[in-house]
Residue frames as qw, qx, qy, qz and C-alpha x, y, z in Angstrom:
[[0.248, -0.349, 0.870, -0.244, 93.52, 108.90, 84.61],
 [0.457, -0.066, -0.814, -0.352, 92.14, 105.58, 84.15],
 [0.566, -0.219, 0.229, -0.761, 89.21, 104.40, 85.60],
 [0.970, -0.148, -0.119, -0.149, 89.46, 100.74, 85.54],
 [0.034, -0.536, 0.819, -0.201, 93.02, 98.87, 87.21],
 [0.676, 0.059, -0.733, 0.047, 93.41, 95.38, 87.56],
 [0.621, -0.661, 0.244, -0.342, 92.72, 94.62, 91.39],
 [0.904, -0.097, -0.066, 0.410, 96.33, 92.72, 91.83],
 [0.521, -0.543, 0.195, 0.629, 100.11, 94.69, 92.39],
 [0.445, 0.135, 0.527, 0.711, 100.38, 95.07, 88.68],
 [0.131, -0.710, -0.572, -0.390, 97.02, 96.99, 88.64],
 [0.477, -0.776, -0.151, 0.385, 98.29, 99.12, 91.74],
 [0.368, -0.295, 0.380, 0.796, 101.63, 100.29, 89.80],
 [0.161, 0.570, 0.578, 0.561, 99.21, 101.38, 86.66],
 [0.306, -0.898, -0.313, 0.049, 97.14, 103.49, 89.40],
 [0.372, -0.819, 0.082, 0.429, 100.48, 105.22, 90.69],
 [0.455, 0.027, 0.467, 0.758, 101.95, 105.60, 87.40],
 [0.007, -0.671, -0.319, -0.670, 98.80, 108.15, 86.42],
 [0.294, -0.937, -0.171, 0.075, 98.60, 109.82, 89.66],
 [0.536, -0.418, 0.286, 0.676, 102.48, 110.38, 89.25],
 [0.362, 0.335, 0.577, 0.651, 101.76, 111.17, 85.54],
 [0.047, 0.625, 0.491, 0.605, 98.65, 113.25, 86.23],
 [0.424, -0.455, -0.437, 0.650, 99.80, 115.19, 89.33],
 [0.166, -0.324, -0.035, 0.931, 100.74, 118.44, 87.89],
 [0.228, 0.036, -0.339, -0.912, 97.89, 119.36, 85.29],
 [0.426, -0.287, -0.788, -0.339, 95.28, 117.18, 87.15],
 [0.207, -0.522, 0.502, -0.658, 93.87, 118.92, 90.25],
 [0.852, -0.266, -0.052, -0.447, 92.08, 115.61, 91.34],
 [0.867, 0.176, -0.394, 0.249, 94.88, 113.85, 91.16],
 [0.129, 0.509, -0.403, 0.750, 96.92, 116.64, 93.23],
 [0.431, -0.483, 0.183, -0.740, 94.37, 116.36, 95.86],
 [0.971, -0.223, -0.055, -0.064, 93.79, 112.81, 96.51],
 [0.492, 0.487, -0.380, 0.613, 98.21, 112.98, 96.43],
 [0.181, -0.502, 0.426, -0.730, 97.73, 115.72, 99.72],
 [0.752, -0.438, 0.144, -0.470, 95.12, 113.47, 101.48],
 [0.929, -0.189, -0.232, 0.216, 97.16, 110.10, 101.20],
 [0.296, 0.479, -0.402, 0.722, 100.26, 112.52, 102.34],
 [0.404, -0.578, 0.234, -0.670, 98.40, 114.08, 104.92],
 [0.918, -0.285, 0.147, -0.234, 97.92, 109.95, 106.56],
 [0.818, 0.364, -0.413, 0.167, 101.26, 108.74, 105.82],
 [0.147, 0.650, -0.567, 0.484, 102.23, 108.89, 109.21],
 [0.427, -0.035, 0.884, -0.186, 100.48, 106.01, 110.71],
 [0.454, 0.057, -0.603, -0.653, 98.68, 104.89, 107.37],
 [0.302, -0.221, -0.922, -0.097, 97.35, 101.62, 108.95],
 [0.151, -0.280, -0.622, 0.715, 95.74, 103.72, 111.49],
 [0.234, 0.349, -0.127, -0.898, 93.86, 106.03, 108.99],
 [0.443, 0.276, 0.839, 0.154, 91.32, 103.68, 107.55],
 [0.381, 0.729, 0.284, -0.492, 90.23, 106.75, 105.41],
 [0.008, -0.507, 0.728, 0.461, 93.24, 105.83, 103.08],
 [0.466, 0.213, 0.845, 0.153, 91.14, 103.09, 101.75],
 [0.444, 0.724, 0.393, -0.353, 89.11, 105.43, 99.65],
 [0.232, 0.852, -0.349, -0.316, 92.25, 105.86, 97.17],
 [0.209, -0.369, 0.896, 0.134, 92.72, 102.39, 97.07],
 [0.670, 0.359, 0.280, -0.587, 89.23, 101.25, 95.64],
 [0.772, 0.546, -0.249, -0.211, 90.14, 100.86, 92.10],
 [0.636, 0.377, -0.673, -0.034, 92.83, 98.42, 92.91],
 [0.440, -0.302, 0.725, -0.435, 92.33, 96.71, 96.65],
 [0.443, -0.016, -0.869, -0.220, 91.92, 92.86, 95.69],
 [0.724, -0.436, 0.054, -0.532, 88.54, 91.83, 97.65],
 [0.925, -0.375, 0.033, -0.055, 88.86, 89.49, 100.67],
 [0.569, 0.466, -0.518, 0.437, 92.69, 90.18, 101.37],
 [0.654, -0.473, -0.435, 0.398, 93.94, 89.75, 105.15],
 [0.226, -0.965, 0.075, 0.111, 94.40, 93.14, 107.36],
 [0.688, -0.431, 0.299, 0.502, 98.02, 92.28, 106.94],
 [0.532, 0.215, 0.598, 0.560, 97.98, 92.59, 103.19],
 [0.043, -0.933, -0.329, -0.143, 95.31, 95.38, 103.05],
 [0.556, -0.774, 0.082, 0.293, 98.28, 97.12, 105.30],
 [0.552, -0.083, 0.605, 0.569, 100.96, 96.34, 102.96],
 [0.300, 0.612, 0.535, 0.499, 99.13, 98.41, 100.28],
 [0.065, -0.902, -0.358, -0.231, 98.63, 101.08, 102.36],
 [0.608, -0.653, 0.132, 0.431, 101.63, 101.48, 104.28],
 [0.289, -0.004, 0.412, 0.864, 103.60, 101.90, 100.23],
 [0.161, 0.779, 0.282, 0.537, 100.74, 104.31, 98.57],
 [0.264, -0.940, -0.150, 0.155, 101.40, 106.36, 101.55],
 [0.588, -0.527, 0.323, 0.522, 105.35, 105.96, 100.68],
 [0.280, 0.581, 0.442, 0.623, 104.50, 106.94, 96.92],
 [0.058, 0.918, 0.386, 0.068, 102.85, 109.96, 98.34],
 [0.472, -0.765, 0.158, 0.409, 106.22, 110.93, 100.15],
 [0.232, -0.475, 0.594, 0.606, 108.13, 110.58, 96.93],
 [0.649, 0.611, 0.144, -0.431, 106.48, 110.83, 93.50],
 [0.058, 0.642, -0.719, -0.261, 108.91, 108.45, 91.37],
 [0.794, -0.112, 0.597, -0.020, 107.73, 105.52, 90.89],
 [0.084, 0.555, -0.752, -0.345, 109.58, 103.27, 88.42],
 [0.985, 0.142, -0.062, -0.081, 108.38, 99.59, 86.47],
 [0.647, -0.333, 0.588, 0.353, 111.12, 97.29, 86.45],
 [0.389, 0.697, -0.301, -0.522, 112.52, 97.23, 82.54],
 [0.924, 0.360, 0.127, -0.010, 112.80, 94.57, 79.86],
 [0.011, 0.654, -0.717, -0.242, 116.38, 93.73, 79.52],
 [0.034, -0.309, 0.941, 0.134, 116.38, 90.89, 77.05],
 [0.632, -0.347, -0.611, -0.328, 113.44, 88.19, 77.38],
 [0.510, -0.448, -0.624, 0.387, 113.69, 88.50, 81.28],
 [0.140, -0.864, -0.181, -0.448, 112.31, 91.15, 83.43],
 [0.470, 0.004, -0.536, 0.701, 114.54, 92.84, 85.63],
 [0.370, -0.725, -0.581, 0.006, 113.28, 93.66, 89.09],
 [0.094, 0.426, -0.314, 0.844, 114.32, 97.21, 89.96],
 [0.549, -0.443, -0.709, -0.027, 114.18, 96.62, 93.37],
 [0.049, 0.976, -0.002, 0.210, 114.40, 99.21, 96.41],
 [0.823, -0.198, 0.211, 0.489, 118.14, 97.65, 96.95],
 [0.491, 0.631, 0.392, 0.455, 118.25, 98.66, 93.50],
 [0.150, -0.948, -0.060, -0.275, 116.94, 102.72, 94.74],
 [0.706, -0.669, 0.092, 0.216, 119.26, 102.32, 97.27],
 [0.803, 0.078, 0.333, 0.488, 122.36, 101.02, 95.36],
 [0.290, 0.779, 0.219, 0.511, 121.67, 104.29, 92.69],
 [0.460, -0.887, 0.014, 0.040, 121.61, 106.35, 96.14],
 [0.837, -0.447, 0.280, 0.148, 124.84, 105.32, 97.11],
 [0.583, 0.471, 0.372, 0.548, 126.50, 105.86, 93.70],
 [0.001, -0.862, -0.044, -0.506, 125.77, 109.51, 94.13],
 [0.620, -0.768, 0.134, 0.090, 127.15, 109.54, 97.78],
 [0.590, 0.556, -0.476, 0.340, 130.77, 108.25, 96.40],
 [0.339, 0.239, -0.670, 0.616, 132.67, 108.14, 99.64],
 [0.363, -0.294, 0.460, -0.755, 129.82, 109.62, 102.06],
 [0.773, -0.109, -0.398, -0.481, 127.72, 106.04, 101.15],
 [0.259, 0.292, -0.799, 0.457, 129.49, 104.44, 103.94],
 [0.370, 0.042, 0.522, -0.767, 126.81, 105.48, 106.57],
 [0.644, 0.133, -0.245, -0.712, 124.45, 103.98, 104.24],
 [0.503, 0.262, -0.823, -0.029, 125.71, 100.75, 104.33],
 [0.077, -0.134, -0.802, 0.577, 124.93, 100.55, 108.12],
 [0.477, 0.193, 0.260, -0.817, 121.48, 101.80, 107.69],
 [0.576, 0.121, -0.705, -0.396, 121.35, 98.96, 104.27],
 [0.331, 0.194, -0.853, 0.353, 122.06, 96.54, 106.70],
 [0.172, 0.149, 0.796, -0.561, 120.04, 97.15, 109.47],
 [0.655, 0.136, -0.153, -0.727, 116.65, 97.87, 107.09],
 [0.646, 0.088, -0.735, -0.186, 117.51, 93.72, 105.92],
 [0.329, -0.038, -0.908, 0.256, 117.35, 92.88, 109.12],
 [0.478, -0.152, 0.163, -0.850, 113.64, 94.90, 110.24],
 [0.298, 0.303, 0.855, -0.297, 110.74, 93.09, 111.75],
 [0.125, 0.461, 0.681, 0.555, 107.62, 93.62, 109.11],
 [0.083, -0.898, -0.432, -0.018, 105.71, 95.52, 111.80],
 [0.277, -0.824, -0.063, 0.491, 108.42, 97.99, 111.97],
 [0.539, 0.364, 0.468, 0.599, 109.43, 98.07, 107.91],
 [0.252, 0.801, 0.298, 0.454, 107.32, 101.15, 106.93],
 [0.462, -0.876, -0.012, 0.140, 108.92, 103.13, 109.87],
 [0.585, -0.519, 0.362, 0.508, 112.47, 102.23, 108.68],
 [0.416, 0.516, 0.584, 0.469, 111.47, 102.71, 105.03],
 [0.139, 0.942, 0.290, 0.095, 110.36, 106.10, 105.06],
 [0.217, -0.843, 0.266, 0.414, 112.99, 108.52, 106.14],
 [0.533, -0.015, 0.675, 0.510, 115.19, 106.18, 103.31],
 [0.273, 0.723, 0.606, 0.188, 112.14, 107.34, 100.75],
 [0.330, -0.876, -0.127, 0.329, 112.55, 110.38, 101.93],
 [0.527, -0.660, 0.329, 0.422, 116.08, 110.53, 101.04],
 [0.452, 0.243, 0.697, 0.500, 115.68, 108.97, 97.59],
 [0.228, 0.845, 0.456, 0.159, 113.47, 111.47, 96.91],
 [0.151, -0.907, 0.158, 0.360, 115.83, 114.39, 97.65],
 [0.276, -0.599, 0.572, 0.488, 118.26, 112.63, 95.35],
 [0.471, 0.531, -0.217, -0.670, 116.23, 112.15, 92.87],
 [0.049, 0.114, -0.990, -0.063, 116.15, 108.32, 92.69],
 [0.618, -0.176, -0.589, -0.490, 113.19, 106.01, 91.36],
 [0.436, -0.044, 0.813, -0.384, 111.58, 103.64, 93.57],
 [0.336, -0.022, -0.893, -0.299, 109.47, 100.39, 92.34],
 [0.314, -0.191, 0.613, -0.699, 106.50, 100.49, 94.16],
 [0.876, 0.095, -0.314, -0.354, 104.89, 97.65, 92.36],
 [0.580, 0.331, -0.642, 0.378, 108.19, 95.50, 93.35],
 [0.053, -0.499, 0.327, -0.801, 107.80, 97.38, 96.66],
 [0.689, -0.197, 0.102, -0.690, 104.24, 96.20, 97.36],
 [0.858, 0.025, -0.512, -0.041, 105.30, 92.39, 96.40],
 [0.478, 0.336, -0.616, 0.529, 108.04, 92.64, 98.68],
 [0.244, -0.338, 0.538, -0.732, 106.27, 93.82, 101.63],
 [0.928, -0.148, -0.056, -0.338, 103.93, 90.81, 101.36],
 [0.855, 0.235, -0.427, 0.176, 106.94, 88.52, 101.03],
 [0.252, 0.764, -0.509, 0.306, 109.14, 90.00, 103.43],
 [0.455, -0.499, 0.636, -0.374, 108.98, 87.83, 106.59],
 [0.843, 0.381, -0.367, -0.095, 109.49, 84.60, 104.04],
 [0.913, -0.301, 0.223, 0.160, 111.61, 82.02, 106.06],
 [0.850, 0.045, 0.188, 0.491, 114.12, 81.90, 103.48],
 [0.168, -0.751, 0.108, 0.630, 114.53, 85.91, 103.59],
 [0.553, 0.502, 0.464, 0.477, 114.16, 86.00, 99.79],
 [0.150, 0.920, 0.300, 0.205, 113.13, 89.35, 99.40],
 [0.393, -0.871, 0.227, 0.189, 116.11, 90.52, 101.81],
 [0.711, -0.069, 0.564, 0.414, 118.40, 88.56, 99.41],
 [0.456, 0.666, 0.549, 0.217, 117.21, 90.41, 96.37],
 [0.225, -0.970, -0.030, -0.088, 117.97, 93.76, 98.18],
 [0.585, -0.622, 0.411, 0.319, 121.20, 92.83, 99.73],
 [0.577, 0.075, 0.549, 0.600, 122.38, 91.70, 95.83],
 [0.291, 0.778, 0.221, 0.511, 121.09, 94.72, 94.10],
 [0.354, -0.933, 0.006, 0.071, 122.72, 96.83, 96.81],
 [0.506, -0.618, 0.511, 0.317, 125.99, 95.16, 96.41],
 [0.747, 0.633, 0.193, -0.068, 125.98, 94.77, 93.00],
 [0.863, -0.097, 0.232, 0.437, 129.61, 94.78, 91.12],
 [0.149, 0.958, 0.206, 0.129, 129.05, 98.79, 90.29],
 [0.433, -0.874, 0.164, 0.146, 131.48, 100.03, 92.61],
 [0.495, 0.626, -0.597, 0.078, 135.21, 100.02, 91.80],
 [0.881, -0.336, -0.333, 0.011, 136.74, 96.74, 93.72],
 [0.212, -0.861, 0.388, -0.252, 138.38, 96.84, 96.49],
 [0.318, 0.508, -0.800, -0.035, 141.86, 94.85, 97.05],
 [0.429, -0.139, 0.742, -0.495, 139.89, 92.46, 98.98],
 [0.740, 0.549, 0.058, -0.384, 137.47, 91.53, 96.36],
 [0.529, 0.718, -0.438, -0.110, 139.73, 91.41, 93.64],
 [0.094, -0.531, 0.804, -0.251, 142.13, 89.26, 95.86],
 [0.593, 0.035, 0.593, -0.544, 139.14, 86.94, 96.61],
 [0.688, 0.534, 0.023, -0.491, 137.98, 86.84, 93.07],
 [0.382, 0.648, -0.657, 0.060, 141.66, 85.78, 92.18],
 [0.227, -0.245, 0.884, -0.326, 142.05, 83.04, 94.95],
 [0.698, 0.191, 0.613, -0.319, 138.46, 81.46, 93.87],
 [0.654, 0.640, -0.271, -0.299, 139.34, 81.57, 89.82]]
């Protein structure tokens, strides 16, 4: 693993890309994995979780933000996937956790219904009660074998209570993305606005 990291989001996603990388043939890595597991059930509450955040906690950040770092490495710990967004073109596309979601949901085929109502209410969480409605979701991605962005992740939870509800916008289009087959409603729509 590396031993220097930028101290910024970009420098956080480097960090969980070699503990994801150097889980299985690295027992230090494995172990410092179990301990941020072992606190991922009230992370903000565990202030021993800072010791795995050293090499990339940006100095003099606000308890909020400090929180927001700790609240996703614990949600890395629950699901070992983590994904970069991917060069498509000259623009970078944000695989966001819409995005995770969206993939989910694909695999469900018919049962993604229920999801929808859980999509929904996540866009519409209070920040202090995100990582609570996040996790079981993680959780879930992680049985079905779906990425997560936890660089993307980590912006987003700084951003999320943004006035103009960017970040929930971002989510709500990569969720509903034009993947699906349309339904005569759509299509009808699409046709009435052409």
């Amino acid at each position: 693993m590396r031993t220097q990291y930028d101290r910024n989001p970009r420098g956080f996603g480097k960090y969980l890309k070699d503990l994801q990388d150097a889980r299985d043939n690295n027992p230090k890595a494995k172990a410092v994995i179990a301990k941020i597991r072992q606190g991922a059930g009230e992370p903000t509450q565990n202030p021993a979780l800072f010791a795995y955040l050293e090499a990339v906690l940006p100095p003099n950040l606000s308890t909020q933000k400090e929180d927001d770092y700790l609240e996703v490495i614990c949600l890395f710990s629950l699901h070992l996937m983590h994904r970069e967004g991917k060069e498509e073109g000259n623009t970078k596309s944000r695989f966001n956790f819409g995005a995770s979601l969206r993939q989910l949901k694909d695999k469900l085929g018919n049962g993604g219904k229920s999801l929808d109502l859980r999509f929904n209410a996540l866009l519409n969480t209070d920040r202090e009660d995100l990582y609570s409605a996040l996790r079981p979701l993680v959780q879930r991605l992680r049985s079905d074998e779906v990425e997560v962005n936890y660089t993307q992740l980590l912006c987003d939870f700084q951003k999320w209570e943004k006035s103009d509800q960017s970040v929930q916008r971002k989510w709500a289009q990569q969720y509903y993305r034009a993947s699906a087959p349309e339904s005569e409603e759509t299509s009808t729509a699409a046709t009435t606005l052409a």
